[in-house]
Each structure stands twice: as structure tokens, then as C-alpha cells.
C-alpha angles and dihedrals in degrees: 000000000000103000112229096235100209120191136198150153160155124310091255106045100221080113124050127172122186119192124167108256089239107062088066106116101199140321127225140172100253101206098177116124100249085055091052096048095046094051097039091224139083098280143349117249097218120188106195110226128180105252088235096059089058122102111192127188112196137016121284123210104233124209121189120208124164101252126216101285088041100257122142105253107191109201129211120203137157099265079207101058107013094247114151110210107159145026138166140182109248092221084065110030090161084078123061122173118222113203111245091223089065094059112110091223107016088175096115088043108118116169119229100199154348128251130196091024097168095062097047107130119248089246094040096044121174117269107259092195087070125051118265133214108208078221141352118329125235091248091065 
């Protein structure tokens, strides 16, 4: 099987990552609060990825928050641009999720759920054509 070699980074490119399209083992809509304000937007589009399939150029600035199910989320951004590219939950640190925005070409990405749906805000709602967990679900 040919391996689909997929590339991304931060805005200003002092940071690149590169992963094969079929190791991603899903991709969901994240709504809770701590998404939303790390994003800046209404929600934060996550493809789960196992750690080792990453491939990471360049050094990212972490920053550690409890998140809202308490868990430890560790987030990577450029400490240059601004740009956040990845972030895991220490308790699983075999997973990382790479945003979707921060892929060079997005256009394969399909999102399989939605998480957090009970915070999703009222002009960002969650998308009704895929399934939604009111929070996080037990796989994560």
C-alpha cells in the first residue's frame, strides 16, 4: 500500500510536522470551553493520531491546563506566531491530536463526531449530520 505522506505547520513556518493519512485514527469537532478559547473560535477540529506517527520539525512551546474533565491537556503552539498545532492529554500521551486548520491541504479531512456537544455555542453549533457526545466520550 502507497502511504499518503501529509504535511503541515505553523504560519510562520519556523515549525512542520508530516504524518501518513492512514494511521489517523479518527477525527472529531471538540465544543468544550478550553477548545474554544484556545482556538479562538467556536470549536477545534482534532484528528487523533498515534504520537509515534508523528513526525515533528522544530520545537513547540507547551502549555498544560486541566481541561474540562479534568484531565491534564498538554498544548503545542509555535512560541514565534502564535500558531497551535498539537495538543495531548498527558494521561494518554500515545495519542496526540493535530488541528485540522494546521494541515497544508485539509481537503480529505471528514469529521466523524462531535464532542462537547453541550457547550457548543448558539453561532458555532455542532454539526447534526455526524453523531455527538454531550462530553467527552470513553475512547478518548
Amino acid at each position: 500500500m502507497i502511504q499518503q505522506q501529509q504535511t503541515g505547520g505553523c504560519l510562520c513556518g519556523k515549525i512542520g510536522y508530516s504524518f501518513n493519512k492512514e494511521e489517523v485514527i479518527s477525527v472529531h469537532h471538540c465544543h468544550c470551553i478550553d477548545c474554544k478559547k484556545s482556538t479562538g473560535s467556536g470549536k477545534a477540529t482534532i484528528l487523533l493520531i498515534p504520537s509515534s506517527s508523528l513526525k515533528l520539525n522544530g520545537d513547540l512551546k507547551f502549555f498544560t491546563v486541566s481541561g474540562s474533565a479534568g484531565s491534564k491537556v498538554s498544548r503545542g503552539f509555535c512560541e514565534d506566531c502564535g500558531s497551535p498545532l498539537i495538543s495531548f492529554v498527558e494521561e494518554n500521551p500515545d495519542v496526540n491530536f493535530i488541528k485540522a486548520g494546521s494541515i497544508d491541504d485539509s481537503s480529505w479531512v471528514t469529521a466523524n463526531s462531535n464532542f462537547w456537544s453541550s457547550s457548543a455555542s448558539s453561532w458555532s453549533p455542532a454539526d447534526e449530520k455526524i453523531h455527538s457526545f454531550t462530553h467527552n466520550p470513553d475512547f478518548v
